[in-house]
N, C-alpha and C positions, 0 to 999 in steps of 0.2 A: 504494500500500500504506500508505504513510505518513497520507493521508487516511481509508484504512479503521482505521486502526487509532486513530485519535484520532476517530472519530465512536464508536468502541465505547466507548474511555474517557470518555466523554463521557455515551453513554447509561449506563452503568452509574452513574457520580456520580448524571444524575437520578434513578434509579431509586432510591438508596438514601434522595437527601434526600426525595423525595415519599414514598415507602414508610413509611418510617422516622416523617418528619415527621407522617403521618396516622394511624400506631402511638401517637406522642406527643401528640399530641390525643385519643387513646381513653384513655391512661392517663391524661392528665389530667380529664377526665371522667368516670374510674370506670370506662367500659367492659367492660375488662377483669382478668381473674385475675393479671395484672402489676402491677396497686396494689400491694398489700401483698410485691412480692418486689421487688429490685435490678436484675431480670431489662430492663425495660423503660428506665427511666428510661440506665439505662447503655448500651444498644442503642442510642438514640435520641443522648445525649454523643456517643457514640463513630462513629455510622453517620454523621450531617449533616456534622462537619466532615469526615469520607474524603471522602464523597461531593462535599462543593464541591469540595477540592482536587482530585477528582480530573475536576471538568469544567472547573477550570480548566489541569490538565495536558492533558486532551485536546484545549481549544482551543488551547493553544501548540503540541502535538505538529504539528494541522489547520494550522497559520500564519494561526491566528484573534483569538487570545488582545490583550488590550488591550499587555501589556508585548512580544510580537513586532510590534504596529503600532509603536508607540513607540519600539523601536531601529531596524529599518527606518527612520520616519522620517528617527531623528539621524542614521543614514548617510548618507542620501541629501541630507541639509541639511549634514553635513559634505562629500560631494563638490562640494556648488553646484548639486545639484541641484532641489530645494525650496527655497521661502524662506522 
């Protein structure tokens, strides 16, 4: 369960930085009817950072994440296990 539910937290972060991020490259070229409003520019602030943190909470949730390899290691170098 624990692994389904950090691949869903996971897919959702992509989803919002690609989404998001390709919304912010239309507003930046005019694209669209969000130039001239607040609408976009703050969509895209506010969507990219959710969205990383929330695939990097879903790899930690998974026991993917670079900071769960990292204490794991120093456990396992503090019991004498790794060198």
């Amino acid at each position: 369960m624990r692994q389904f539910a950090g691949w869903v937290i996971t897919s959702l972060g992509w989803v919002l930085v690609w989404v998001f991020g390709i919304v912010g490259v239309y507003v930046l070229l005019g694209s669209t009817h969000y130039t001239n409003g607040a609408i976009g520019p703050i969509l895209n602030i506010v969507a990219i950072p959710v969205g990383a943190s929330l695939i990097f909470i879903g790899r930690a949730i998974r026991g993917k994440g670079l900071l769960w390899l990292a204490l794991r290691r120093r456990a396992r170098r503090k019991q004498g296990l790794d060198w």
